[in-house]
C-alpha positions in Angstrom: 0.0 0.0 0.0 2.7 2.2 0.7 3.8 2.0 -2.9 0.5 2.8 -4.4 -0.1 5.9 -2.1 3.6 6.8 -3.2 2.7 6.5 -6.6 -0.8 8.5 -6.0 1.5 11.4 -5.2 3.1 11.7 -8.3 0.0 12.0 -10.0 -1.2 14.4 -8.1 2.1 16.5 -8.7 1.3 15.4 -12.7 -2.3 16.6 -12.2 -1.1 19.9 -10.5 1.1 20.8 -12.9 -1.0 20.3 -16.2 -3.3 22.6 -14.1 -1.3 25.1 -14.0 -1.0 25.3 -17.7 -4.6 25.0 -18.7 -5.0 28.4 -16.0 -4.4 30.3 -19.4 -8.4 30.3 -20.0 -8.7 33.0 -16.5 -6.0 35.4 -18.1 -8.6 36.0 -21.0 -8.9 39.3 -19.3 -5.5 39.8 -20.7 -5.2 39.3 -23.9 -8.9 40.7 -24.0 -7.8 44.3 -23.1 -4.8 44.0 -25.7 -7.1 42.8 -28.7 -9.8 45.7 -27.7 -7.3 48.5 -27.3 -5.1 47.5 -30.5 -7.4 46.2 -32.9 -10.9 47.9 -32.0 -12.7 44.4 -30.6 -15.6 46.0 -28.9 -15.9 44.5 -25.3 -18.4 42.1 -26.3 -16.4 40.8 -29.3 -13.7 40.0 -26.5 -15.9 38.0 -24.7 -16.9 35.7 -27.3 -13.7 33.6 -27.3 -13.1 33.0 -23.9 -17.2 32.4 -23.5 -16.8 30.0 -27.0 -13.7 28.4 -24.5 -15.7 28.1 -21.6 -18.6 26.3 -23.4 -16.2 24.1 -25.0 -14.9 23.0 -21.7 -17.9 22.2 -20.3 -18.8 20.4 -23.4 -15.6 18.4 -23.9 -15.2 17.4 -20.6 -18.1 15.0 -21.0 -16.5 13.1 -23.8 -13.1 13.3 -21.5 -14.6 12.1 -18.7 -16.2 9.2 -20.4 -12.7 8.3 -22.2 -11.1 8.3 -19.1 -13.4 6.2 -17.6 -12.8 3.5 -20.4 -9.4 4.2 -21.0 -7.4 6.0 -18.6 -6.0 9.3 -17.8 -2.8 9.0 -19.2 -4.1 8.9 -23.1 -7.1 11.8 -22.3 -4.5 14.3 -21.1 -2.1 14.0 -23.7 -5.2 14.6 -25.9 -6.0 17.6 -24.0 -2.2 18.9 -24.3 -2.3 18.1 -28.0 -5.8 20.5 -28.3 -4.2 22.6 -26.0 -1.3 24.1 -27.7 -3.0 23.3 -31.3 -5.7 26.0 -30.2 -3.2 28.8 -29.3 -0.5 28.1 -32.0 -2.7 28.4 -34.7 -4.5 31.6 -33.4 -1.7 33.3 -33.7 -2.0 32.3 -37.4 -5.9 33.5 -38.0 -5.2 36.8 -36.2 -9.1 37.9 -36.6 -12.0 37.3 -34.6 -13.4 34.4 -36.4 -10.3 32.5 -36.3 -9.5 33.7 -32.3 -13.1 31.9 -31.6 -12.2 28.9 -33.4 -8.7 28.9 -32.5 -8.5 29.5 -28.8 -12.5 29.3 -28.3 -13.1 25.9 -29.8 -9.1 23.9 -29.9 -8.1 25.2 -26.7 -11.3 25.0 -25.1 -11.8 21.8 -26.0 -8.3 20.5 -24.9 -8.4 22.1 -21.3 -12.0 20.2 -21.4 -10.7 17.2 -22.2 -7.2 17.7 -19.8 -8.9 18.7 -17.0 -11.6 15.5 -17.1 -8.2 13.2 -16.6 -6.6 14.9 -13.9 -9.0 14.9 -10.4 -10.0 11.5 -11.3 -7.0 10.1 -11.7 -5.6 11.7 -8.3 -8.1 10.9 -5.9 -8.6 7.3 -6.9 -5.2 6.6 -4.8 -6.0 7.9 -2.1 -9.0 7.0 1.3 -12.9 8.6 0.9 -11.7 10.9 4.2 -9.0 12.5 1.9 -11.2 13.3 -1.4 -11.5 16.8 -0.5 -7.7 17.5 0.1 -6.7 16.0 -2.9 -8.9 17.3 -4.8 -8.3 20.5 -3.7 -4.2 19.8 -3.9 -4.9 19.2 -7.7 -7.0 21.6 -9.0 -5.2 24.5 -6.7 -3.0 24.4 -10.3 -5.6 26.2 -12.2 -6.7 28.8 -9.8 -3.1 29.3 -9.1 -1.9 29.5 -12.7 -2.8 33.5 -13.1 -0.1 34.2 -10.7 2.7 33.6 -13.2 0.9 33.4 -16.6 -0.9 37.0 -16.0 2.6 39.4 -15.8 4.2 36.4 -18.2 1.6 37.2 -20.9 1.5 40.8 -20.3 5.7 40.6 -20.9 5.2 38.7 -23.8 2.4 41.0 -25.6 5.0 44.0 -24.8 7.7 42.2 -26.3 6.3 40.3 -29.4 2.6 41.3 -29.6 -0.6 39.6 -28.9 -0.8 36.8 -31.4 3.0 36.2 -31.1 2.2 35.8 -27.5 -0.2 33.0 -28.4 2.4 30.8 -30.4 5.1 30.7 -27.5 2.4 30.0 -25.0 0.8 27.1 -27.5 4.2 25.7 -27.8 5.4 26.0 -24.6 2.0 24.6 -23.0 1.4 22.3 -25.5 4.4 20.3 -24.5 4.7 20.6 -21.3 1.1 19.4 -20.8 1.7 16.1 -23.2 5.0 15.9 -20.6 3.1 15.5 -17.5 0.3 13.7 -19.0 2.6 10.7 -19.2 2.7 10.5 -14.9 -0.9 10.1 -14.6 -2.4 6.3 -14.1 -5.0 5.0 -11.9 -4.3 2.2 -9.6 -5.4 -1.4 -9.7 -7.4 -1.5 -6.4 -8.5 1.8 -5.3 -7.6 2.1 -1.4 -11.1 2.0 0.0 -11.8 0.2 3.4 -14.4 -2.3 3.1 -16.6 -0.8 5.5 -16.7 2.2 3.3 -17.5 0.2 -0.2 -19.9 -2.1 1.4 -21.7 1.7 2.3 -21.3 3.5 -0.8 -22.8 2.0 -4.4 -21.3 2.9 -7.1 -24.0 5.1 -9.5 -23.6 5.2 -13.1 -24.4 8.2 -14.6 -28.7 7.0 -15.7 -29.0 6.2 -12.1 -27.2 9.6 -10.7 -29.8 11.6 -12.8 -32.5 9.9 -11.0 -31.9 11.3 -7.8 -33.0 14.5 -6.7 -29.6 15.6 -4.9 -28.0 15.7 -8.3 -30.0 18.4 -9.4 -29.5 20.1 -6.2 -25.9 20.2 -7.0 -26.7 20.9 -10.3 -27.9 24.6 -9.4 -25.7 24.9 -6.4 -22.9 24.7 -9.2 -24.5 27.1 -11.0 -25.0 29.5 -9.1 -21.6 29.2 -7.7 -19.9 29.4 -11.0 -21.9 32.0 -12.7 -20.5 34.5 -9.9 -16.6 33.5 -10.3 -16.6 33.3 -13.6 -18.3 37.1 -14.1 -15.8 38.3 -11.8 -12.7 36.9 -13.4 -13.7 37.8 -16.8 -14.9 41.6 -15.7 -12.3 41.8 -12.9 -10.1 44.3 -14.9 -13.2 46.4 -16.5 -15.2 46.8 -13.4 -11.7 47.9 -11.7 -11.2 50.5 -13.7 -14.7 51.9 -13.5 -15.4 51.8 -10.1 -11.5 53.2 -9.2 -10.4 55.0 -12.2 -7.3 53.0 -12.5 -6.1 50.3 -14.6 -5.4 47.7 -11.6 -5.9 44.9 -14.2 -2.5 43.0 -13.9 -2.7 43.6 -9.9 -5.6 42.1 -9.3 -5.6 39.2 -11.6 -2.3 37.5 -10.1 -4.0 38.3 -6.1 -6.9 36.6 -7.3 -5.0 33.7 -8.3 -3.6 33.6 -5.2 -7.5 33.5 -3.6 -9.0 31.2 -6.0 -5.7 28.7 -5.5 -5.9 28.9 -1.2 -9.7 28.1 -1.7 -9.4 25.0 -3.3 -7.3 22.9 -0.8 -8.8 25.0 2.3 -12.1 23.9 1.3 -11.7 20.5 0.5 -9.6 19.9 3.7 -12.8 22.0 5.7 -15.5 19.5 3.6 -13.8 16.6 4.6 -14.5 17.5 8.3 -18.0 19.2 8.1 -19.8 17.9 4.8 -19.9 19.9 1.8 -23.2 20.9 1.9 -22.6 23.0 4.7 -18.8 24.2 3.3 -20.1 25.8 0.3 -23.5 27.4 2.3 -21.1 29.2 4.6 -18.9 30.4 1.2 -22.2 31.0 -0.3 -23.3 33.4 2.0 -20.2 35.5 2.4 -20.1 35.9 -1.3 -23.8 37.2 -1.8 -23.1 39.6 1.2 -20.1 40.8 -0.5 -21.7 41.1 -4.2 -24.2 43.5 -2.4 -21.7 45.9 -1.2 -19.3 45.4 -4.5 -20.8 48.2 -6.1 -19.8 50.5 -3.3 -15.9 49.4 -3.3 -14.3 52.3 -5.2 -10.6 51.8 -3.6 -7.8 49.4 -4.5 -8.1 47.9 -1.3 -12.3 47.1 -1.7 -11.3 45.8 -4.9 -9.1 43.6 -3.8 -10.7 42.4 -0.7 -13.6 42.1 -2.4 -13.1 40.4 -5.2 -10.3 38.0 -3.3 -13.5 36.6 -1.1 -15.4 35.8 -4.4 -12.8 34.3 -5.7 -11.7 32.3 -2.8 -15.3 30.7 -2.6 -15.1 30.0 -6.4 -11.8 28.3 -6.2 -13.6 26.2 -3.2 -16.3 25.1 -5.1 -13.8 23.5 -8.0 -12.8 21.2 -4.8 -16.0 20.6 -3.1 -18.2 19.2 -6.3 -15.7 16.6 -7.5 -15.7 15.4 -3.9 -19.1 15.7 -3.4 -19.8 13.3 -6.5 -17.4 10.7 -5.1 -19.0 10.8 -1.9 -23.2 10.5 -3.3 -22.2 8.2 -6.3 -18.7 6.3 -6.1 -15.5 6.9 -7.2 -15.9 4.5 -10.2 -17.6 6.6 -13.1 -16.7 9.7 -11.4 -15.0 11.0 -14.4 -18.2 10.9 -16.6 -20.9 11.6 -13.3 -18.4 14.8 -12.6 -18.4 15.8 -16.3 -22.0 15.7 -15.7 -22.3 18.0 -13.5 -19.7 20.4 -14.8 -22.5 21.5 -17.1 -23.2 24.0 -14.7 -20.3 25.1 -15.2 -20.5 25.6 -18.9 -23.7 27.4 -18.6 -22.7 29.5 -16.3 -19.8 30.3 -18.0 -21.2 31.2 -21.1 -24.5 33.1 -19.7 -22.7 35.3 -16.6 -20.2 36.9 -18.7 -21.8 37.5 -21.6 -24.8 39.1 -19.5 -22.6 41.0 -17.3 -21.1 42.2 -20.7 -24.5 43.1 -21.7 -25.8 45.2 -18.5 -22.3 47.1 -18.8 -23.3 47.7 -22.6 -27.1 49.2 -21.3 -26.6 50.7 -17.6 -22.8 51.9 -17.7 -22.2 49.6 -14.5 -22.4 46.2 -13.3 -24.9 47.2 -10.0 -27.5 44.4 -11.6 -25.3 41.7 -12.1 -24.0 41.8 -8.7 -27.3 42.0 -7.2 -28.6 39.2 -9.6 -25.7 36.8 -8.8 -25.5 37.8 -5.1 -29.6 36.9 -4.8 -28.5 33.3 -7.0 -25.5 32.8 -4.0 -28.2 33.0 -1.2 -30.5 30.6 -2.9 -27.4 28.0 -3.2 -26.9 28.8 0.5 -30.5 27.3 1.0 -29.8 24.1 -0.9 -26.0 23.6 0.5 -27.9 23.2 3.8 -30.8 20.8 2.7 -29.2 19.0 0.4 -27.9 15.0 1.9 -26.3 12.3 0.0 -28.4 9.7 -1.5 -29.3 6.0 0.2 -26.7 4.4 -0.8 -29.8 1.0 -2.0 -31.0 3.6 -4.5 -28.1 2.2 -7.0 -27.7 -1.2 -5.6 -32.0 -2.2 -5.8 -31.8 -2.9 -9.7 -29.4 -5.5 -8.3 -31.0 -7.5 -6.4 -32.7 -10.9 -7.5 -35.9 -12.9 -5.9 -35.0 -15.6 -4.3 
């Protein structure tokens, strides 16, 4: 055993660092600025790859997870890597808005979706049910934490070579290093679960998963959740400079990483120990209390406080609902069941901005969609608290045979 749980370590490094490659997608805000200052892209032009991105993920992940499922994670995110880097090099070759959407929204969408799918499985099938959470949270800390380094790196690189240069090294260099790490991640041939735990918990495929109510519970939870970060993180520079005056863009994006990173393990460690139900009500709450007084922060320090909270609760989520699958339906199509529910994700991803983008375009301000997304983070509150795992004879009953 003390091999395997060796071994589950280095995929969880693998998993980290192909994480913090496919943390590209939250510096959109980036290369979004550049393409509307330089070449005229209005601001919701700029949206539409990273929302096309976003969508893709979502979308991809599915197929991912199911591959993974059948055949591993080791061939899924090399895929991913392959998409990855394909999607950035080559739009630095269609340098319009067509091929940006195609390029980055579609390829590279696609390959983080499929990347990402491989990586959280993989990890937390070495390890005990008490330690989902944590390792979870370990492994997709990369993504959250990723803006820290790629935000000023892309900014130096657009100064240097310009913005679809900056593209091609980034493709390249990703690209590789992704296909690299993919090649550490396995699963093991007994998953380390006490027996008393798998007699407890059945294993749900994904017909029986959408049959219980909790699922869709989760379902909104998620969105809510994600509809919230994601508006942030793609408005974080824009509604910066309105509400300050000052172009705090860089600044914020790399402290951000730093909240959305810390949320991810702190949360899943906290689930482990309280449920996550109750985790992500308490994160829930504190982030619809702060979207109400958001519009009122008109100082770098507001900002930043501010939008580090949100953030933090948004990185916590991306630990909490992977975890929160293994623990109502098994850890043995979680790749798929997860992918499931990342819908959420996807939707919210490509509704919140894109609306946000919208109020901006018709009220000069973003007062509406933090007072929509703030009344959406108190409703998930509600259903954090009611909602309970499944019986675990809801999966097992098609099972059983008359005597």
């Amino acid at each position: 055993m003390a091999n395997g749980f060796n071994r589950g370590w280095i995929v969880v490094a693998a998993g980290l660092g192909i994480n913090l490659m496919f943390g590209v997608l939250y510096t959109w805000s980036i290369f979004s600025a550049t393409l509307s200052a330089t070449y005229a892209w209005s601001g919701f032009e700029a949206s539409l790859p990273y929302t096309v991105a976003i969508a893709m993920f979502a979308l991809v992940m599915l197929v991912g997870g199911k591959l993974q499922d059948l055949f591993g994670p080791r061939l899924v995110a090399t895929m991913g890597g392959v998409l990855t880097g394909a999607g950035l090099v080559l739009s630095s070759m269609f340098p319009t808005l067509t091929g940006v959407i195609l390029c980055f929204g579609v390829l590279t969408g696609a390959g983080i979706g499929m990347g990402y799918s491989a990586t959280t499985p993989a990890a937390i099938k070495w390890f005990r049910p008490a330690q989902k959470g944590l390792i979870t949270g370990i492994v997709v800390t990369g993504f959250g934490l990723a803006s820290l380094y790629i935000a000023p790196l892309t900014k130096a690189l657009i100064a240097a070579y310009g913005v679809f240069a900056t593209f091609k090294i980034l493709g390249l260099s990703f690209g590789l290093l992704i296909v690299l790490f993919a090649q550490f991640l396995s699963v093991p041939k007994i998953a380390p679960v006490p027996a008393a735990a798998a007699a407890s918990n059945a294993d749900y495929t994904w017909r029986e998963m959408l049959k219980t109510p909790q699922f869709y519970l989760l379902w909104l939870m998620f969105l809510a959740g994600s509809m919230t970060g994601l508006m942030l993180i793609g408005h974080l520079a824009k509604i910066a400079t309105l509400q300050t005056g000052a172009n705090l863009g860089v600044t914020l994006v790399a402290a951000i990483a730093v909240a959305n990173a810390l949320g991810r393990p702190v949360a899943g460690f906290v689930s482990d120990r309280i449920g996550r139900g109750r985790t992500m009500a308490i994160l829930y709450l504190l982030q619809g209390a702060t979207l109400l007084m958001f519009p009122g922060f008109d100082s770098f320090a507001t900002i930043l406080a501010g939008s580090m909270l949100i953030t933090f609760s948004y990185g916590a989520m991306l630990a909490v609902y992977p975890s929160a699958v293994g623990d109502f339906y098994g850890t043995r199509n979680i790749g798929f069941n997860y992918a499931i529910l990342f819908t959420a994700w996807g939707v919210a991803g490509v509704s919140g901005p894109l609306a946000a983008g919208w109020i901006l375009d018709r009220t000069g301000g973003y007062g509406a969609a933090f007072l929509i997304t703030a009344v959406l983070c108190v409703f998930a509150a509600g259903l954090g608290l009611a909602v309970k795992p499944p019986r675990a004879a809801t999966a097992a009953e098609p099972l059983k045979i008359a005597a």
